[in-house]
C-alpha positions in Angstrom: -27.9 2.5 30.5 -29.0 -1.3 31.2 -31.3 -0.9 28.2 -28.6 0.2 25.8 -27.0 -2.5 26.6 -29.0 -5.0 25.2 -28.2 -3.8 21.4 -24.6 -3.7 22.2 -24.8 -7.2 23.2 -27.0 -8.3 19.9 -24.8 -7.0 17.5 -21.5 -7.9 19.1 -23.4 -11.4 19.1 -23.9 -11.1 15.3 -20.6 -9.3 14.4 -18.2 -12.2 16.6 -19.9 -15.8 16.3 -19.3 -16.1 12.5 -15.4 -14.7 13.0 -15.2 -17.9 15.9 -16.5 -20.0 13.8 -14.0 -19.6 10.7 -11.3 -18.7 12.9 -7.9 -20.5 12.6 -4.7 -20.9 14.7 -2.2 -18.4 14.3 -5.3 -15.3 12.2 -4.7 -12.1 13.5 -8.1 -10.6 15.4 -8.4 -7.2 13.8 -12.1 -7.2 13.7 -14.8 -5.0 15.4 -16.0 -6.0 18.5 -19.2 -4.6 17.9 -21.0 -4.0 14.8 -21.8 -0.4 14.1 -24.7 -1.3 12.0 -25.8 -3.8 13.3 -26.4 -1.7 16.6 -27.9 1.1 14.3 -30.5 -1.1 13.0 -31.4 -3.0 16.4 -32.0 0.5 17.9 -34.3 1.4 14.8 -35.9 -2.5 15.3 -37.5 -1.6 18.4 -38.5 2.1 17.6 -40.6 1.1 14.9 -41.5 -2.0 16.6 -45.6 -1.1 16.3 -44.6 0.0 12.2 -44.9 -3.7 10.7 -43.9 -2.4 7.3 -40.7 -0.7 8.4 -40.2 -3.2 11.2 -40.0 -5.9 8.3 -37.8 -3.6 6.0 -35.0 -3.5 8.9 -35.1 -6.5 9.7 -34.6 -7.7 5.9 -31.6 -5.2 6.1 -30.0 -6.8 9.5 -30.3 -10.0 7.7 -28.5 -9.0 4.4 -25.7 -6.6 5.8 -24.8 -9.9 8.0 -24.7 -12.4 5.2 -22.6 -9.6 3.5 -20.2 -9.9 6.9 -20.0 -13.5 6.7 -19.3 -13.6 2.7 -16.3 -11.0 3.7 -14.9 -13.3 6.1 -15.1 -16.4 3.4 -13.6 -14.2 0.7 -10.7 -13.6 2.8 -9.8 -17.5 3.4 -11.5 -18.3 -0.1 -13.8 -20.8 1.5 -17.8 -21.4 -0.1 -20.5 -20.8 1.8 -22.1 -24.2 2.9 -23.4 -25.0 6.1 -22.0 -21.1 7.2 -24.8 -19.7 5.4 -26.9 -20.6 8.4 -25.0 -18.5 10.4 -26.7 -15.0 10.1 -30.3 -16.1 10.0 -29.7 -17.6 14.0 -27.6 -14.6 14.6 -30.1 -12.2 13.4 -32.9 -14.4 15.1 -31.3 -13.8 18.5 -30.0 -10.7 18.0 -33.9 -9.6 17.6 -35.2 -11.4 20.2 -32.6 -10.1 22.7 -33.7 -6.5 22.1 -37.2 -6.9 21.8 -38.5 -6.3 24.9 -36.5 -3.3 25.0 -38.4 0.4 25.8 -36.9 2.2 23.0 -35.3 5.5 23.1 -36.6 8.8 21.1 -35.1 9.3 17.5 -32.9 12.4 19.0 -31.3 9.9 21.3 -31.1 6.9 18.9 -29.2 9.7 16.7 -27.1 10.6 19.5 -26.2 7.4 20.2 -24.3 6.8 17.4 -22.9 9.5 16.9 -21.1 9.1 20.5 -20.7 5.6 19.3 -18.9 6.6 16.1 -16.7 9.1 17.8 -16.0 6.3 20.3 -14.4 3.9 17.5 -12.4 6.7 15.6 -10.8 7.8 19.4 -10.3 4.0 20.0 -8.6 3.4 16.3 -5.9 6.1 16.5 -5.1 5.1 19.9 -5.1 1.1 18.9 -5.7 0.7 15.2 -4.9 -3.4 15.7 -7.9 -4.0 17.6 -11.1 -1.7 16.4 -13.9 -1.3 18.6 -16.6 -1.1 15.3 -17.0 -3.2 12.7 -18.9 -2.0 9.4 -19.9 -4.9 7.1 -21.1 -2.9 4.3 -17.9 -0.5 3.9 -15.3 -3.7 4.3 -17.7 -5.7 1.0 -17.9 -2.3 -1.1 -13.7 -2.1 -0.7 -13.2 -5.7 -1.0 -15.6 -6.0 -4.2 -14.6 -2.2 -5.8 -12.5 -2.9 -8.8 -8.8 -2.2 -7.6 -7.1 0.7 -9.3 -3.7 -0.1 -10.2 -0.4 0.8 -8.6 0.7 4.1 -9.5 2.8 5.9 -6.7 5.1 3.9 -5.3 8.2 3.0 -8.2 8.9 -0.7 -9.0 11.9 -2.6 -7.9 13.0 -2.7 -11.5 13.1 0.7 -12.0 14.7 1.2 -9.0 17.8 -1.2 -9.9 18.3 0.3 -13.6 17.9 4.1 -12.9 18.1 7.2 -10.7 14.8 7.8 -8.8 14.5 10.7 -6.6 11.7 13.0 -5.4 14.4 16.0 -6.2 13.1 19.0 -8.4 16.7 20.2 -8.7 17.2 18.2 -11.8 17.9 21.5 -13.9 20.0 23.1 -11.2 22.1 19.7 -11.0 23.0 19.3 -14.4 23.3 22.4 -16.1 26.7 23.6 -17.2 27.8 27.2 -17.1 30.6 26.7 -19.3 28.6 26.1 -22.7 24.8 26.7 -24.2 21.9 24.9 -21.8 18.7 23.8 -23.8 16.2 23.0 -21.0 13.3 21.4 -22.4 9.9 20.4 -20.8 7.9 17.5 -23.0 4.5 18.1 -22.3 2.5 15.1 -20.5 5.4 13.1 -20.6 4.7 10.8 -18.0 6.9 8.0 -16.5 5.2 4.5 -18.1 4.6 1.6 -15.6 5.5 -0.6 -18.1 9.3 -0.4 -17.8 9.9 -1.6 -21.3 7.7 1.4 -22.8 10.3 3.4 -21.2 13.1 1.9 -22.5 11.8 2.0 -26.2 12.0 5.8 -25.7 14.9 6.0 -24.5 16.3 4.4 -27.7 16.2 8.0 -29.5 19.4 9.1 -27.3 21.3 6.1 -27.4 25.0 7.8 -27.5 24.2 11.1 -26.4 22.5 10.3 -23.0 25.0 11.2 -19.8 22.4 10.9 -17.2 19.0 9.1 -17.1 16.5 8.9 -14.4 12.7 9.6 -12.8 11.9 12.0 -10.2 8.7 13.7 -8.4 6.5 16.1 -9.6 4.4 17.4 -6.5 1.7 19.3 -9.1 0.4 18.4 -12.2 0.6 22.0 -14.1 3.0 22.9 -16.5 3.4 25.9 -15.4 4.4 25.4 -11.7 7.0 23.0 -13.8 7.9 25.9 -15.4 8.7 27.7 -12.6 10.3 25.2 -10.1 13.1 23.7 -12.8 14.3 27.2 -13.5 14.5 27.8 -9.4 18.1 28.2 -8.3 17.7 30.0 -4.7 14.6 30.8 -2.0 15.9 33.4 0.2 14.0 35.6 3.3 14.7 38.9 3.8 14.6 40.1 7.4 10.8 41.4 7.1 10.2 37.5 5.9 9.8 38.8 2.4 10.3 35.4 0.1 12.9 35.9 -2.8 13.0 33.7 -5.1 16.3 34.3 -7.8 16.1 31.9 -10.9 18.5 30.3 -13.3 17.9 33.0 -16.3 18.4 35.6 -14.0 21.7 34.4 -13.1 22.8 33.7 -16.7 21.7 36.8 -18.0 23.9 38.7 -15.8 27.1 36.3 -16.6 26.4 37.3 -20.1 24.3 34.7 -21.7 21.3 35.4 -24.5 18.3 33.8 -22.4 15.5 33.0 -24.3 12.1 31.0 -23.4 9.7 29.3 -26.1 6.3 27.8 -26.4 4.2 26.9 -29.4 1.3 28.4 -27.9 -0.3 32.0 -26.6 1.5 34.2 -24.7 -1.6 34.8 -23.0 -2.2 30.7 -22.0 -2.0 30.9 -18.5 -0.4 34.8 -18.6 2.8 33.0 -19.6 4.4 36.7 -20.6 3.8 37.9 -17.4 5.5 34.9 -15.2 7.9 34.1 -17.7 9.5 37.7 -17.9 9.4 37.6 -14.2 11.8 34.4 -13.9 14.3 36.2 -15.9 13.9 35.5 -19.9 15.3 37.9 -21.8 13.8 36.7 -25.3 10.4 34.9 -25.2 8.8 33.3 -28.9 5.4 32.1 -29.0 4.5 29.9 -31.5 1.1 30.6 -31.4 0.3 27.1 -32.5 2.9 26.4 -34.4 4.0 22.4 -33.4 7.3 21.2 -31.7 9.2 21.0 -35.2 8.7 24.6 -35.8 10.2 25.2 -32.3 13.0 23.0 -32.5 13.7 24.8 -35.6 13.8 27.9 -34.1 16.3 26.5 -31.4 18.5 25.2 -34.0 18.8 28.4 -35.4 19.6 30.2 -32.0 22.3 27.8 -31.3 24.0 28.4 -34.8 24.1 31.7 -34.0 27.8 33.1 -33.0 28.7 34.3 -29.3 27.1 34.9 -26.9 26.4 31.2 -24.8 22.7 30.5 -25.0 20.4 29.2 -21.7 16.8 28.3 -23.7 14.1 26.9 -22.1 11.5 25.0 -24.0 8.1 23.6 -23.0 6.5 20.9 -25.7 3.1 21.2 -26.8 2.3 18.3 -29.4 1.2 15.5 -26.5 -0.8 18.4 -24.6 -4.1 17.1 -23.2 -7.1 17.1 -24.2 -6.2 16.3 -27.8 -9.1 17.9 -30.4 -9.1 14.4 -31.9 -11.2 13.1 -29.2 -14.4 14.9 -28.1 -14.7 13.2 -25.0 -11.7 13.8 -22.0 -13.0 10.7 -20.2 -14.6 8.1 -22.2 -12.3 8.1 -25.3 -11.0 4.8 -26.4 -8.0 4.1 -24.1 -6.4 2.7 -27.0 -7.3 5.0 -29.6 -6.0 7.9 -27.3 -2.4 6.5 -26.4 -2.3 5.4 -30.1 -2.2 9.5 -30.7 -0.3 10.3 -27.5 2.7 7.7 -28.6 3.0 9.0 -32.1 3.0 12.1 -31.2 5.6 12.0 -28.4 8.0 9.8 -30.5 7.8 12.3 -33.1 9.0 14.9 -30.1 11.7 12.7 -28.4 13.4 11.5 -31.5 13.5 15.4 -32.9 15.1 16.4 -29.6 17.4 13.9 -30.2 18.3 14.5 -33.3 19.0 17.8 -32.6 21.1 17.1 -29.7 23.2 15.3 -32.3 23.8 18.4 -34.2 24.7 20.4 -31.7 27.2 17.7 -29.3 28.4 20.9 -27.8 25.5 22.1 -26.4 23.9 20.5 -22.9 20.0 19.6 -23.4 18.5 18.7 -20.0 14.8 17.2 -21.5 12.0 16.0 -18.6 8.2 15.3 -18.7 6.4 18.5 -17.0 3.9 16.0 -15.6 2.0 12.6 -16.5 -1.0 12.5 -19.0 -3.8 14.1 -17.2 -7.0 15.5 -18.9 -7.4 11.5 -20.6 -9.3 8.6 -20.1 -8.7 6.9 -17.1 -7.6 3.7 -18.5 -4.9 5.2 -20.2 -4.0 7.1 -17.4 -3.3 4.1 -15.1 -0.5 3.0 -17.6 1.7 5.6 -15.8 2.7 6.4 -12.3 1.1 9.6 -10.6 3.5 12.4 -10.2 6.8 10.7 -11.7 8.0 11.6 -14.5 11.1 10.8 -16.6 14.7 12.9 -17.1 17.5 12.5 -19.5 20.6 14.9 -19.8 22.1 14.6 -23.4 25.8 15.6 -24.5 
């Protein structure tokens, strides 16, 4: 025990004098009171103490994972180096002369060691995550030096003041209206922009016919759990625990209405005929790649149609990802890619409008089914994770 000691005492000297030395009234101490690899090292110092080669490689690595400490504690005050540059080569120097007389322990033990050691400061940080009992200088650089991914789950203030955010997936079963035709339509990959102003622009195509505007929370990215979940109007048990889930079609087709479900592509894409004539649809049209003016044709024809009420349910397919343009999912141009993607979706937003137009008697109830996935990530850090815009017209 007295000779573990020693390396406990060297690199708690290495990891604490340079925090002392830059510290200022009123910092908060949340730093390790010993340095994990700094005491890794040490004990590997004097097991290879007769190696020279190895012996001189550590040590080399003692010296650089300190200097990378000392530049994290400067970056955080941004404060140059100077005369603090000194400050690991004396800590190093004493560090390794503290522990070199040391009898060192077998590899099994040294690999022990730390593992008790590392179990140790994880114990220590849930019970008192303000004061850590390890400090690991290479982990704290890579974070602090890692370019910083942007902001994407948490909405901003100014979306906040202007619309209705919730992490509801009722949105459908809110605002559709059993006293009139329903047009529920999905936009594929159409994602809530952190760009507020991008919003707004497309939101223009339903000035006068917009009743309700707002973002809410998709917990998955697929379409089809999107599908599913906006169409959900009950989840029941039976008394075996049997899960019963009764959907919105279901309910309409029984108070008389012609349900009907579309989507420009194959039936068999995800064995859409097989879940979508389980939610309820009594009519389903695939387009088979027909694009989302063909379909919105189709709808305007249903809806001119005489008695009885209608309850469609569309899903978009124009913005799908990956787009054939681009032979790369990932390293497209960001640029080039939303270029596409914003064409494309203003082509599908203003057609949805415009048909909401000619039919003011009809409720549509249009939301993104998730944001743009399957796409560069540049591009997909100009919209939040898992939000995703609605809009109920007429």
């Amino acid at each position: 025990m007295k000779k573990l000691l020693y390396p406990l005492i060297a690199s708690a000297l290495i990891t604490i004098v340079p925090f002392l030395l830059t510290f200022e009234k009123g910092q908060d101490i949340i730093r390790g009171l010993f340095g994990f690899e700094y005491f890794a090292i040490l004990l590997f110092i004097v097991f290879f103490k007769r190696v020279r080669g190895v012996q001189i490689l550590l040590v080399a690595l003692l010296f650089t994972i300190a200097w990378l400490d000392l530049q994290n504690l400067l970056a955080i005050k941004n404060w140059s180096t100077g005369w603090y540059g000194l400050i690991p080569f004396v800590t190093c120097g004493l560090a390794v002369a503290i522990v070199w007389q040391t009898k060192p322990f077998k590899f099994n033990a040294i690999c022990f060691i730390l593992f008790i050691a590392l179990i140790l400061h994880l114990e220590a940080n849930n019970q008192y995550a303000a004061q850590p009992l390890a400090q690991f200088p290479t982990i704290d650089y890579l974070e602090r030096t890692a370019p910083k991914p942007v902001q994407r789950t948490k909405i901003a203030e100014d979306y906040k003041n202007k619309y209705t955010v919730t992490d509801s997936v009722t949105i459908t079963r809110d605002y559709i209206d059993s006293t009139r035709n329903n047009v529920i339509i999905l936009v594929e990959s159409w994602g809530l922009p952190i760009d507020i102003r991008r919003f707004e622009e497309q939101l223009e195509f339903f000035n006068g016919t917009a009743t309700a505007i707002g973002i809410h929370n998709r917990m998955y990215s697929r379409t089809r759990t999107a599908e599913r979940e906006d169409l959900i109007k009950t989840i029941s048990r039976d008394s075996t625990g049997h899960k019963d889930t009764t959907f919105l079609p279901q309910i309409y087709a029984t108070n008389g209405y012609s349900t009907t479900f579309l989507f420009s592509g194959d039936s068999l894409e995800q064995l859409r005929f097989k879940y979508i004539h389980n939610i309820g649809f009594e009519h389903a049209i695939y387009g088979n790649g027909l694009d989302d003016s063909a379909m919105i044709s189709k709808i305007d024809s249903i809806l001119t149609e005489p008695a009885p009420m209608h309850c469609i349910a569309w899903t978009t397919r124009n913005t799908k990802f990956p787009m054939p343009e681009f032979a790369s999912i990932y390293n497209s141009s960001a640029d080039a890619v939303d270029s596409v993607y914003t064409k494309r979706l203003t082509h599908t937003l203003s057609s949805i409008a415009n048909l909401a137009r000619k039919h003011p008697e009809t409720r549509f109830i249009v939301q993104g089914d998730h944001n743009p996935i399957l796409s560069p990530i540049k591009f997909q850090e100009r919209f939040y994770k898992r939000w995703v815009p609605f809009i109920v017209l007429n």
